[in-house]
ROVOPA-321643 format. One record per residue (C-alpha): chain; z, x, y. Coordinates in steps of 0.2 Angstrom, whole numbers, plus 5000, padded with zeros to 4 digits. Example, Ala and Ser with C-alpha at 12.3 -4.5 7.8 and 13.67 -1.06 7.14 Angstrom:
ATOM   mol      z      x      y
ATOM     A   5039   5062   4978
ATOM     A   5036   5068   4995
***
This chain:
ATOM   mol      z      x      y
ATOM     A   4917   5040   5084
ATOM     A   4918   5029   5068
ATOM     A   4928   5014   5069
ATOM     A   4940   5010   5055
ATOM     A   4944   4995   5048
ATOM     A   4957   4989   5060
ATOM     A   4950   4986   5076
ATOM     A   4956   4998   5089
ATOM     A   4956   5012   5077
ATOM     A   4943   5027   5077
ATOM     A   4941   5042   5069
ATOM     A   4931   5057   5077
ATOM     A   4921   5068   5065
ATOM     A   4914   5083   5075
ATOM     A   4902   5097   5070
ATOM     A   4912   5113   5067
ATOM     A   4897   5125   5071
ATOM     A   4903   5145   5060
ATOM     A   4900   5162   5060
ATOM     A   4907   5179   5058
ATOM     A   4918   5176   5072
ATOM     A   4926   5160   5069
ATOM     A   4922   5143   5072
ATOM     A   4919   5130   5087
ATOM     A   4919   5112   5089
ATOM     A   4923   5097   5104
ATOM     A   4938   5091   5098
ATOM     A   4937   5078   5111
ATOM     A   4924   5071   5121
ATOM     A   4928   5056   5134
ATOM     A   4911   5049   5136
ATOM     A   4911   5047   5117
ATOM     A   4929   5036   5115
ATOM     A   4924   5028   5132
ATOM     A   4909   5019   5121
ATOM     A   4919   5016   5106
ATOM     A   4934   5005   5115
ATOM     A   4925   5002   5133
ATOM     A   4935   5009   5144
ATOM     A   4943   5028   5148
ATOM     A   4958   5036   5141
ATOM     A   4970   5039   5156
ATOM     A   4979   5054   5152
ATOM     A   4998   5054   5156
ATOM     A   5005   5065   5142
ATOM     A   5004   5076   5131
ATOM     A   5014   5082   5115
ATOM     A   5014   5095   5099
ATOM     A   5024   5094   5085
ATOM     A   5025   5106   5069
ATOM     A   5034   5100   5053
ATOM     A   5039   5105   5039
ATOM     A   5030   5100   5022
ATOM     A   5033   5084   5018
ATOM     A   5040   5077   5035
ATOM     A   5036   5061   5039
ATOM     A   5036   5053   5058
ATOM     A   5035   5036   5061
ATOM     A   5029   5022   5061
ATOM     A   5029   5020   5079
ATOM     A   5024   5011   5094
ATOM     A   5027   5003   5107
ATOM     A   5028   4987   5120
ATOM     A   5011   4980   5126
ATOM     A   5008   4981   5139
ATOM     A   5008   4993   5143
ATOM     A   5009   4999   5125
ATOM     A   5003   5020   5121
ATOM     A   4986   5022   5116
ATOM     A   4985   5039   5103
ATOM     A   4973   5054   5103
ATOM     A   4978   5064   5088
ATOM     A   4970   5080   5081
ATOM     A   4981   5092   5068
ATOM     A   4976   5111   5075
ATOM     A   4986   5120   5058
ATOM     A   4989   5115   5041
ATOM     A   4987   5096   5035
ATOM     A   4995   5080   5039
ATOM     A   4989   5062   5030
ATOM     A   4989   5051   5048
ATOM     A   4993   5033   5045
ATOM     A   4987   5021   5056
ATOM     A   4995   5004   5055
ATOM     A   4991   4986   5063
ATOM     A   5007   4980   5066
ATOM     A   4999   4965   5081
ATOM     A   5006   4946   5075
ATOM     A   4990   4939   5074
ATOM     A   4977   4951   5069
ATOM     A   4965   4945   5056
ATOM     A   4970   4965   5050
ATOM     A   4990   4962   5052
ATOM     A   5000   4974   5037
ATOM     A   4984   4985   5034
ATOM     A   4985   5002   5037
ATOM     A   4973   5014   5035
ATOM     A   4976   5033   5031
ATOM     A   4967   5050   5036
ATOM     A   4969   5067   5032
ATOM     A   4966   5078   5048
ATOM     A   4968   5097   5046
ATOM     A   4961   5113   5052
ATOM     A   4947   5114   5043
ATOM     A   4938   5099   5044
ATOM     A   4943   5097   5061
ATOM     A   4946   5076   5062
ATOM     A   4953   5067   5076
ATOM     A   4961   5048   5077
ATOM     A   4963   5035   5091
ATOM     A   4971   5020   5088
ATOM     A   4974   5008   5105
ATOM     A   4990   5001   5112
ATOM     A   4999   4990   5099
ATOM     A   4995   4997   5083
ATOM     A   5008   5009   5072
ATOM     A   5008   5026   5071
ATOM     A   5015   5038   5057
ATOM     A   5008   5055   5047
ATOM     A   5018   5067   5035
ATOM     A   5015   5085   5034
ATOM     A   5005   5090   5020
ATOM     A   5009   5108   5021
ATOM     A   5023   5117   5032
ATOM     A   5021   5122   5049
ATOM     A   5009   5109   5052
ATOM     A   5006   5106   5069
ATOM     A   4999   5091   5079
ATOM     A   4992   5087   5096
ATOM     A   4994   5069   5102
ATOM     A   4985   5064   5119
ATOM     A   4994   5048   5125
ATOM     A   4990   5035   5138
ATOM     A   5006   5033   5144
ATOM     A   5023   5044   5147
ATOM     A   5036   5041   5132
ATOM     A   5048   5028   5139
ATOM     A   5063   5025   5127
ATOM     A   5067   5007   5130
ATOM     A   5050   5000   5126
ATOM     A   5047   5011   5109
ATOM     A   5051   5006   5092
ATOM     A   5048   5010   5074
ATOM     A   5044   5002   5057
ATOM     A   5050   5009   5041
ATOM     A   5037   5020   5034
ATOM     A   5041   5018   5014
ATOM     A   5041   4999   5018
ATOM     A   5037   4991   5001
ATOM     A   5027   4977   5008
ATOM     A   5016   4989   5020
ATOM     A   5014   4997   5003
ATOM     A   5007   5013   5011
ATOM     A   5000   5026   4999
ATOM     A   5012   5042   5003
ATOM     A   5008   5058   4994
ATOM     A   5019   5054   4979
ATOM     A   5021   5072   4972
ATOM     A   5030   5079   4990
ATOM     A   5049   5069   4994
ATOM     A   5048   5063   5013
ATOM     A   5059   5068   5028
ATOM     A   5063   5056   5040
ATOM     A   5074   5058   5056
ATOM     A   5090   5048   5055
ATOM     A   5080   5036   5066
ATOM     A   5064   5033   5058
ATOM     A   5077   5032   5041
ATOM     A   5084   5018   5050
ATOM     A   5071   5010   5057
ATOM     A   5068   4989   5053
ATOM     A   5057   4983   5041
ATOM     A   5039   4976   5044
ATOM     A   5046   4957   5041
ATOM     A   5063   4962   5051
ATOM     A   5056   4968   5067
ATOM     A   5044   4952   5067
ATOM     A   5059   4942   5065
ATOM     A   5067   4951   5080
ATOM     A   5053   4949   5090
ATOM     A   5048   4969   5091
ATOM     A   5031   4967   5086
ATOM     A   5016   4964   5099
ATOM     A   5006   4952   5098
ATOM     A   4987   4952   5094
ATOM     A   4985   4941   5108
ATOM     A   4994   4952   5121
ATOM     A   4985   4966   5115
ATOM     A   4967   4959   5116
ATOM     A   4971   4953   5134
ATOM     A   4978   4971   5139
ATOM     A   4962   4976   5131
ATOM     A   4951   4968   5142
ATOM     A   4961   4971   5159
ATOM     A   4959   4989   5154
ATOM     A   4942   4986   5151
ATOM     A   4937   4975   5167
ATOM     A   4949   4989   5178
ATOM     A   4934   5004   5176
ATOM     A   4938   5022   5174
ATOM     A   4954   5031   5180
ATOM     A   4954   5042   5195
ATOM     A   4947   5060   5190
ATOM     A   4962   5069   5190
ATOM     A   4971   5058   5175
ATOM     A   4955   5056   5163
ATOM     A   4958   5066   5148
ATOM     A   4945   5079   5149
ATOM     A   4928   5080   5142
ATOM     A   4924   5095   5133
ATOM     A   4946   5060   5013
ATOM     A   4948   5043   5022
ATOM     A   4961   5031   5014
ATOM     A   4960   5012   5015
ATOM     A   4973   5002   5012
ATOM     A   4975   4983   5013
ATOM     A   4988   4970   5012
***
């Protein structure tokens, strides 16, 4: 695991071992993110989506706590994974960072409770696995504009982005601080440290074992 800029955000680079018959790698290891971040990944859902080229989901997140940490891996095609502090507070606040995962190189990204989350499809029929700490819960789950010009993020500028009606209509950075959406870094940090002081999860709910882009504000 190499941490990022942003504290709380990682990116996992494996060794994809080949040869006549395909390729293997650990896509995931827990012992591995349990000593980037201190503490386990409780595992309470897990989703796939495929899009279309130039799709683009997010940015997202939601309440802390308990907030939704992310485990995300593209298994086909390309996606550029944005990963965005979004925590009132943070010496980091508006700086994203970006990550092309695909099915070649084989990346992976965690980024902890309280920080955004977006990616567009670089090719179609992209398709991406997302390990989450908690259960998708509509009341506590918001979204950020993704072509916010003061988040100024870097989008592919030779594919047209699609949004869903409500990542089109989601607030700005400045609006959902003024509407009091945003978590705080605070918050976070002391989440953080609960999670960390509470020791691993119960067997049966740890997630098992097995061209980066900088922006700024």
């Amino acid at each position: 695991m190499r941490q990022l800029s942003i504290p709380g955000a990682w990116v996992h680079e494996p060794e994809v071992i080949k040869d006549g018959r395909g390729s293997f790698h650990e896509w995931f290891r827990a012992s591995d993110l349990d000593a980037a971040q201190g503490h386990s990944l409780a595992l309470a859902q897990a989703n796939f989506s495929s899009s279309a080229r130039g799709t683009l989901r997010g940015i997202h997140f939601a309440d802390v706590p308990p907030g939704q940490a992310k485990y995300v891996k593209c298994v086909r095609g390309a996606v550029l994974d944005v990963i965005v502090d979004i925590r009132a507070g943070s010496r980091t606040y508006k700086r994203w960072e970006g990550v092309r995962l695909d099915d070649s190189g084989h990346r992976a990204v965690y980024l902890a409770e309280g920080l955004g989350h977006a990616f567009m499809a670089l090719t179609d029929d992209a398709c991406v696995l997302y390990l989450c700490s908690e259960g998708y819960a509509p009341s506590r789950e918001h979204g950020i504009d993704p072509l916010d010009a003061e988040l100024g993020i870097d989008w592919p500028r030779d594919i047209a982005p699609l949004l869903s009606a409500k990542d089109a209509a989601a607030p700005s950075l400045a609006e959902a601080e003024q509407q009091g959406l945003l978590p705080s870094y605070a918050e976070c940090e002391a989440y953080y440290a609960r999670l960390r002081t509470a020791g691993p999860p119960p067997a049966a709910m740890r997630a098992g074992e097995p061209v980066l882009i900088r922006g700024g504000r």
